[in-house]
C-alpha positions as CSV (number, residue, x, y, z in Angstrom):
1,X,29.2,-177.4,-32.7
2,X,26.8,-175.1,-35.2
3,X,24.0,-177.1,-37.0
4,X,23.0,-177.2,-40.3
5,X,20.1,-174.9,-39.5
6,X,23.1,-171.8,-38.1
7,X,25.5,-172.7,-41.0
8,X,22.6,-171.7,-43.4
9,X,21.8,-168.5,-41.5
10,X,25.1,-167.5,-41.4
11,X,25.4,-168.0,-45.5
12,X,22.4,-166.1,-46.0
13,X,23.7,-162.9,-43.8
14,X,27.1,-163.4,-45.8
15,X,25.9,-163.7,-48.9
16,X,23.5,-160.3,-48.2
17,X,25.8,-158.3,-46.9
18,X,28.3,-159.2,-50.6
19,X,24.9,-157.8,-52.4
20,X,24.9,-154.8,-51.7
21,X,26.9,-151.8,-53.5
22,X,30.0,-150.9,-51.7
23,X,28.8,-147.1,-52.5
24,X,26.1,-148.3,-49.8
25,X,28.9,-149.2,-47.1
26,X,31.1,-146.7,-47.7
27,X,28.1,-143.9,-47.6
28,X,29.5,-141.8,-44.7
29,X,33.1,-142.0,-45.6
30,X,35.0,-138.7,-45.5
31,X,37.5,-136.6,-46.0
32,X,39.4,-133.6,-44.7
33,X,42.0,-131.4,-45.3
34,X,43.3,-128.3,-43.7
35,X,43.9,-125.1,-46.2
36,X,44.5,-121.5,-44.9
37,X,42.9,-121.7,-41.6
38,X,40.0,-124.2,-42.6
39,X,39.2,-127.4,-42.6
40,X,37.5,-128.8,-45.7
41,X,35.6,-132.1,-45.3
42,X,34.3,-134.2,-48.2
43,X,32.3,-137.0,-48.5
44,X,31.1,-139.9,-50.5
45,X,27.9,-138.2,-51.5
46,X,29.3,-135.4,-53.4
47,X,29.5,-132.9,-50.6
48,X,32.0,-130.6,-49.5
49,X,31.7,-128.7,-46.3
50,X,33.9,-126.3,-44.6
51,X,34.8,-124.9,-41.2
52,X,35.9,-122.0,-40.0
53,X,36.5,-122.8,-36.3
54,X,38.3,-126.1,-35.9
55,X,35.3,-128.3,-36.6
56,X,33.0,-127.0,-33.9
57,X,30.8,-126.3,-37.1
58,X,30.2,-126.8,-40.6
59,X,28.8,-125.4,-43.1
60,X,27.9,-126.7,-46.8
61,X,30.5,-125.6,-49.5
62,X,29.2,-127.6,-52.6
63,X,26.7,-130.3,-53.3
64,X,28.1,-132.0,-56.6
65,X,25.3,-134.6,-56.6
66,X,25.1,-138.5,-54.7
67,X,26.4,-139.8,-58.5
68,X,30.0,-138.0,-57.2
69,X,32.5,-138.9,-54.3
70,X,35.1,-136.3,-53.0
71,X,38.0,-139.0,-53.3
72,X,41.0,-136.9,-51.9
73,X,42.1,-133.2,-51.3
74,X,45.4,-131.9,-52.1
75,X,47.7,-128.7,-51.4
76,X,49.9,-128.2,-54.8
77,X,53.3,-126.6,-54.6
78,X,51.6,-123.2,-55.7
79,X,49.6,-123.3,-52.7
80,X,46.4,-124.1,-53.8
81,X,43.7,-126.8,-52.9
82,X,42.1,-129.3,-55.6
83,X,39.9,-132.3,-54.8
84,X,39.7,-135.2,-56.2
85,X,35.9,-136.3,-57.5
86,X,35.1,-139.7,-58.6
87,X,32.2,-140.0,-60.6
88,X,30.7,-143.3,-61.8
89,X,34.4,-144.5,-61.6
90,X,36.1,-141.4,-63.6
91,X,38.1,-139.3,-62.0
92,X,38.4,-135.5,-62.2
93,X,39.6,-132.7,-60.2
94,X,38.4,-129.1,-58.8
95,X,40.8,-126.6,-57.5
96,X,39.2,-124.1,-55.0
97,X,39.3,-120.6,-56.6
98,X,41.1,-117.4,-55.1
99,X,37.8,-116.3,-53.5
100,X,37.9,-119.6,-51.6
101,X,34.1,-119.8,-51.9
102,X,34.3,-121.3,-56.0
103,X,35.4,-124.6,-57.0
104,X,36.7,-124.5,-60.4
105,X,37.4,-127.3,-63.2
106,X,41.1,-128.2,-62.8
């Protein structure tokens, strides 16, 4: 049986935890794509990283700012990558250039 004293614990944790800004939660979600022999990794901070060698390391590819989340990345039928960036609730979408080090404004 939980007591009065429990029950109100338990609402206070609950009612915490539906404070605080899902961006907060969701701070280290990622995601990943593999293009041409790499894999790009995105996260919900704004950051884009690459690897060269099968994720045994990474290194930073862009920093778009905490305000952005890398929401999805994409292969078109052209064979070219674009990512999906949410900021403040707008989407918009970068395609990584020819030189594969540039993102570009898609």
């Amino acid at each position: 049986m939980i007591t009065r004293r429990d029950f109100l614990k338990i609402g206070a944790a609950v009612s915490l935890f539906m404070l605080l800004p899902v961006s907060r939660l969701l701070k280290h979600a990622v995601v990943e794509a593999e293009f041409k022999g790499r894999v790009y990794r995105g996260t919900s901070d704004g950051k884009i990283y690459v690897s060269e060698d099968q994720r045994k390391s990474w290194n930073q590819h862009i920093n778009l700012g905490s305000g952005c989340a890398i929401a999805n990345f994409y292969p078109d039928a052209d064979k070219n990558l674009h990512a999906q960036v949410d900021y403040q609730g707008h989407p918009f979408y970068l395609s990584l250039a020819a030189n594969a080090k540039d993102w570009l404004a898609a």
